[in-house]
C-alpha positions as CSV (number, residue, x, y, z in Angstrom):
1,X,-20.2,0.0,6.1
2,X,-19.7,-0.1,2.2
3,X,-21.7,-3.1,0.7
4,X,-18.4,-3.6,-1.1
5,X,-16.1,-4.2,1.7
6,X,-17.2,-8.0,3.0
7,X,-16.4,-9.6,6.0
8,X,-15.2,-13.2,5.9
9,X,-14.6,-14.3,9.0
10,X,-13.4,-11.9,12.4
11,X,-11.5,-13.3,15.3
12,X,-10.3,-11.0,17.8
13,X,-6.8,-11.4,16.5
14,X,-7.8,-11.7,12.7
15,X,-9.9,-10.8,10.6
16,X,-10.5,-12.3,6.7
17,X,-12.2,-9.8,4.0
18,X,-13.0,-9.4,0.3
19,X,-13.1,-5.8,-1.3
20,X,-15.8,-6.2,-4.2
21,X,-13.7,-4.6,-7.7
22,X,-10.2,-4.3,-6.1
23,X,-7.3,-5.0,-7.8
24,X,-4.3,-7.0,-6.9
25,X,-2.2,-3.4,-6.5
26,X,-4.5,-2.6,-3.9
27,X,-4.5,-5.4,-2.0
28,X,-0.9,-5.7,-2.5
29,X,-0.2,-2.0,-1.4
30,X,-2.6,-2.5,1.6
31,X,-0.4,-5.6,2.7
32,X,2.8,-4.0,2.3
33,X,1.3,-0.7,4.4
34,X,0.2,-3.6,6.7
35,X,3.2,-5.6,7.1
36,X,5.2,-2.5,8.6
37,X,2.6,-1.9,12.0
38,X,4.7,-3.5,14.5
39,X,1.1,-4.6,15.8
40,X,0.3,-6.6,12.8
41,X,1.9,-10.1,12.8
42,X,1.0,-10.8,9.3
43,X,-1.1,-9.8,6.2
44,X,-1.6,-12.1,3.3
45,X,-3.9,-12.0,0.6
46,X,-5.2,-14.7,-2.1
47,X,-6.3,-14.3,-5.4
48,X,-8.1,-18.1,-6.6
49,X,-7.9,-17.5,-10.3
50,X,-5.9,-14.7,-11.7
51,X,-8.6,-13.5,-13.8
52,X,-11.7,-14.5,-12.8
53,X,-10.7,-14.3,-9.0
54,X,-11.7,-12.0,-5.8
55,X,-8.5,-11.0,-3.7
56,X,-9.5,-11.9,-0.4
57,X,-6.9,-10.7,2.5
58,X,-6.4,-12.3,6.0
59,X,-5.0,-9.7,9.0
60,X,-3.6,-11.1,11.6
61,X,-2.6,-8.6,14.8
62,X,-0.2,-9.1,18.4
63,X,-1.6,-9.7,21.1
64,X,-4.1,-7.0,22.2
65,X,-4.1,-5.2,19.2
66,X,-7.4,-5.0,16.9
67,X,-6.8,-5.9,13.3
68,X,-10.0,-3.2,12.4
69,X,-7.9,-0.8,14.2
70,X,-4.4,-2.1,12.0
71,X,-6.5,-2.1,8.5
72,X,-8.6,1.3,9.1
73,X,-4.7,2.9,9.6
74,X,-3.8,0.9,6.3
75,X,-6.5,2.5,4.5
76,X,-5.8,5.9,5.9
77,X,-2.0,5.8,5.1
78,X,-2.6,4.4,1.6
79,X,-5.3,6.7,1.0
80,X,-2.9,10.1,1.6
81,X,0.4,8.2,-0.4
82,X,-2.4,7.8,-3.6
83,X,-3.1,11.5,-3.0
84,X,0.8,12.4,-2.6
85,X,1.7,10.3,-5.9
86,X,-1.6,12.2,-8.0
87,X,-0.5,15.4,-6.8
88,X,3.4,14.3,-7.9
89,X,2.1,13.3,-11.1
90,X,-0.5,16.2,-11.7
91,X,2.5,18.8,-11.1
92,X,4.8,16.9,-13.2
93,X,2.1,17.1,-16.4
């Protein structure tokens, strides 16, 4: 595991984590990525000081589903739309 992705607190329903040098665009993509698995109940993040502060996001799945399972598919998905969008952008220059 990357020493910059740090568990908070894992439940088998939900887990809490920080991402060390993320941004609130990825944290907010990730949640919106998230929030449309019809096995995740919710995803929420939390910034404590706009500036200064870690986001720190809290999954929370259904019943029977694994929210490491729901964020790994997150990461996946958001990973390819980045790649879609840079290969958009790098045609279009």
């Amino acid at each position: 595991m990357d020493e910059n992705f740090k568990i908070v607190e894992e439940k088998t329903l939900e887990l809490t984590f920080t991402v060390e040098d993320e941004s609130h665009g990825v944290f907010n993509a990730l949640r919106h990525i998230l929030m449309q698995n019809p096995d995740v109940e919710y995803a929420v993040y939390n910034i404590d000081h706009p500036l200064t502060g870690k986001p720190e996001m809290t999954i929370k799945t259904k019943r029977g589903k694994r929210p490491r399972i729901a964020l790994a598919k997150a990461a996946e998905e958001l990973k390819n739309e980045s790649a879609d969008f840079k290969e958009l952008i790098d045609e279009a220059l």
